[in-house]
C-alpha beads as a LAMMPS data file, in Angstrom:
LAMMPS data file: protein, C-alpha beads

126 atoms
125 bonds

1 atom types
1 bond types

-500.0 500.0 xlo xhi
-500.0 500.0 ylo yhi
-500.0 500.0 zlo zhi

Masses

1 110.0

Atoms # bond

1 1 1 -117.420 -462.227 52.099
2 1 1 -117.532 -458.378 52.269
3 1 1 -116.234 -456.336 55.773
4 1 1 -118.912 -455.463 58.039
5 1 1 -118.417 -451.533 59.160
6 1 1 -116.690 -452.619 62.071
7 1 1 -114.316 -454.817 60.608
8 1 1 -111.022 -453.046 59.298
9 1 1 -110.281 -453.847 55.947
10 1 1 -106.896 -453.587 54.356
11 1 1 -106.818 -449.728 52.997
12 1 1 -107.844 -449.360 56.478
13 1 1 -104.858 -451.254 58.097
14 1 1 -102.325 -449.334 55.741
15 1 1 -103.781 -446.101 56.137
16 1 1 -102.625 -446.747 60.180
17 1 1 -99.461 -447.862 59.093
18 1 1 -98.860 -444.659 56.922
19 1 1 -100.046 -442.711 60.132
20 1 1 -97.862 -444.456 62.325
21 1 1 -94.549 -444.056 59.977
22 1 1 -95.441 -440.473 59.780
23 1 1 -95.394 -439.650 63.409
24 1 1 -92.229 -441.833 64.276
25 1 1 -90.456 -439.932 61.372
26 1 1 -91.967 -436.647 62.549
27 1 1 -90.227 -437.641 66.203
28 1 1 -86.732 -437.727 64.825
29 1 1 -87.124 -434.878 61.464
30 1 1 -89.595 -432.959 61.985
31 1 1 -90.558 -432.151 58.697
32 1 1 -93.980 -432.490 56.792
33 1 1 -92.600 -433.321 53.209
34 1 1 -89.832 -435.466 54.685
35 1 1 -92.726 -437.909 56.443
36 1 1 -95.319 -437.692 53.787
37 1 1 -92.794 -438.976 51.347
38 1 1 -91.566 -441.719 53.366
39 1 1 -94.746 -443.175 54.305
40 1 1 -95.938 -442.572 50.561
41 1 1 -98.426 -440.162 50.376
42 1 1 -99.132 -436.358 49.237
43 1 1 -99.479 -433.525 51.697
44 1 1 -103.050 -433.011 51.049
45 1 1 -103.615 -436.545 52.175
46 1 1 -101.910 -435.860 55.469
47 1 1 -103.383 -432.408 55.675
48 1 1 -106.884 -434.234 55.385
49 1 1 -106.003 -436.644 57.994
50 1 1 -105.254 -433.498 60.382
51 1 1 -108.926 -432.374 59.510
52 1 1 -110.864 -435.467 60.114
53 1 1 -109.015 -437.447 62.500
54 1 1 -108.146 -435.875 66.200
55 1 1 -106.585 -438.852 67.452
56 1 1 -103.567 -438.405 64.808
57 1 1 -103.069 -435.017 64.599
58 1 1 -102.692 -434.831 68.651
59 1 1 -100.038 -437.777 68.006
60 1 1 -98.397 -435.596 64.665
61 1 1 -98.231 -432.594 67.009
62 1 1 -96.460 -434.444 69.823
63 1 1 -94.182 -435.870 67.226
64 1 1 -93.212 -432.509 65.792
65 1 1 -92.295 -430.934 69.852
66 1 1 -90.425 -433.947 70.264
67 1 1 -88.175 -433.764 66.920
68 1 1 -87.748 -430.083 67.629
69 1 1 -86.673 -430.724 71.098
70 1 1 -84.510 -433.507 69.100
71 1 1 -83.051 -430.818 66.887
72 1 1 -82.467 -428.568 69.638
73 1 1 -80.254 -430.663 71.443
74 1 1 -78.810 -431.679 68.610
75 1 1 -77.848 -428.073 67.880
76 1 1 -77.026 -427.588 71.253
77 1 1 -74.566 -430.316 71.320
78 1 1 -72.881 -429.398 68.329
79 1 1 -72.247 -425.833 69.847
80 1 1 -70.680 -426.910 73.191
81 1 1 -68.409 -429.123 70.403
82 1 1 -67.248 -425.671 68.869
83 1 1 -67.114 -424.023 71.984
84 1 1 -64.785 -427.418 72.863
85 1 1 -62.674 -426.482 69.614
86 1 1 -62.587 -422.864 70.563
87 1 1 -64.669 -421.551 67.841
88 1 1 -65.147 -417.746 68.424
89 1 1 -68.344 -417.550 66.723
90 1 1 -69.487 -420.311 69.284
91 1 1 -67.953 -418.669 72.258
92 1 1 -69.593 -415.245 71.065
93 1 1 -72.854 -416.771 70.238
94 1 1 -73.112 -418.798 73.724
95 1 1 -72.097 -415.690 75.730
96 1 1 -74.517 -413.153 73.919
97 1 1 -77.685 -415.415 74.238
98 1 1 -76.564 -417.009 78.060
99 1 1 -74.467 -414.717 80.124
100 1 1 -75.752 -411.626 81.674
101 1 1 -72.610 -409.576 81.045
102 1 1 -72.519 -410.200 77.681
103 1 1 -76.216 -410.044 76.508
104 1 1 -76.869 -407.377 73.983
105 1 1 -79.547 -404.763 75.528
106 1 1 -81.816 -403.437 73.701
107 1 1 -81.511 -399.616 72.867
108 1 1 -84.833 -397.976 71.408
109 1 1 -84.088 -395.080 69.567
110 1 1 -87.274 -392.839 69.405
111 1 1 -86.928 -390.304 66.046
112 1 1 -88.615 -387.572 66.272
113 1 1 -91.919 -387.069 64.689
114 1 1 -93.952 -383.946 63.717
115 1 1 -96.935 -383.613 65.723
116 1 1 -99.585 -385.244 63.822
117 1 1 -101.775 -382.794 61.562
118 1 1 -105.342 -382.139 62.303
119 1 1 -107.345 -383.225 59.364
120 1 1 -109.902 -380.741 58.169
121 1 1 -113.521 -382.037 57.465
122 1 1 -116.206 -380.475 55.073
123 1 1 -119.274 -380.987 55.303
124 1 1 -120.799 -380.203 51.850
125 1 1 -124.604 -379.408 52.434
126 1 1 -126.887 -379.932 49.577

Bonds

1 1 1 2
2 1 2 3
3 1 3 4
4 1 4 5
5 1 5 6
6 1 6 7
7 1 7 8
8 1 8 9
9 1 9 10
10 1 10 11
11 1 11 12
12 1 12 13
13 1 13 14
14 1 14 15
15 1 15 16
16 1 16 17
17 1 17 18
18 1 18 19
19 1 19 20
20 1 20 21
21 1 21 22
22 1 22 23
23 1 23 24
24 1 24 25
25 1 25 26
26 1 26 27
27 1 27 28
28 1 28 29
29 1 29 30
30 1 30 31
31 1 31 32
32 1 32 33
33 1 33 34
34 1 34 35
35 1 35 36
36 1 36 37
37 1 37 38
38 1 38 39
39 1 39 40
40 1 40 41
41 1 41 42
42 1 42 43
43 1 43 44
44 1 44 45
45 1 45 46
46 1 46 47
47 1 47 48
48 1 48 49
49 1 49 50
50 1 50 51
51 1 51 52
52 1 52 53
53 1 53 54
54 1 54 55
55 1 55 56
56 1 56 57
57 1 57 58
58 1 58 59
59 1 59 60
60 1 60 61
61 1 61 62
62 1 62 63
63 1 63 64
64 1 64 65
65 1 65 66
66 1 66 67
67 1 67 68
68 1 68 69
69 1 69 70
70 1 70 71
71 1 71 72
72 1 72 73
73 1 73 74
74 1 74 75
75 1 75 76
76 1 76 77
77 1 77 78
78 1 78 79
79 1 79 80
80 1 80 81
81 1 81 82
82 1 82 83
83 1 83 84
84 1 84 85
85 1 85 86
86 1 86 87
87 1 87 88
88 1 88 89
89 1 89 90
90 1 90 91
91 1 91 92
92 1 92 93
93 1 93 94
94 1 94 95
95 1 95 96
96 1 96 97
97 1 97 98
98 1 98 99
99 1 99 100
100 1 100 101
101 1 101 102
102 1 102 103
103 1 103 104
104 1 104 105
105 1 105 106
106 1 106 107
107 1 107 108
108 1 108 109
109 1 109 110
110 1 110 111
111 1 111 112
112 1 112 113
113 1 113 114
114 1 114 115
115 1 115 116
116 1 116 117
117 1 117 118
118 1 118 119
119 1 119 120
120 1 120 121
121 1 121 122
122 1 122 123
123 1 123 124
124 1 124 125
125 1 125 126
């Protein structure tokens, strides 16, 4: 008996479970290579599926904001450890990026530049 159009057949069913693994690996690494080989396919396969299916690449790019945020925190974390531990260059880096007094400021230099040269046109009559 062969599928009518609106009956999903089974490439159909694992192409949404390749989908699915890739955004719910894409939540907690977000990284293209890192999903496409755990769900089994090439990057120009999930590439296509970016192209030609809306639904899934809203999903893949709520997946890759929330395994940044992920990351992030993660970071985060880990520098509040070393600041914990008394790691200068975490105590330097927190105080430069989050405390007023220590941000850097931003000097601009201007060098001095020859007045720009007026460029001579000729017109060359025939």
């Amino acid at each position: 008996m062969a599928a009518t159009p609106n009956t999903p057949t089974i490439l159909d069913e694992q192409q949404r479970e390749q989908k699915t693994l890739i955004i719910e690996t894409l939540k907690v690494k977000p990284v293209v290579q890192t999903a496409c080989i755990k769900a089994g396919i090439v990057r120009a396969t999930y590439y296509r599926w970016m192209k030609t299916d809306r639904a899934f690449a809203k999903d893949v790019c709520g997946a890759i904001k929330e395994g940044n945020d992920l990351i992030n925190d993660m970071a985060e974390s880990k520098l509040f450890d070393g600041i914990k531990e008394g790691k200068m260059s975490a105590i330097r880096y927190r105080l430069d990026h989050k405390h007023p007094k220590y941000k850097k400021k931003l000097v601009q230099k201007r060098k001095r530049k020859d007045p720009p040269q007026k460029k001579m046109v000729i017109l060359i009559k025939e």
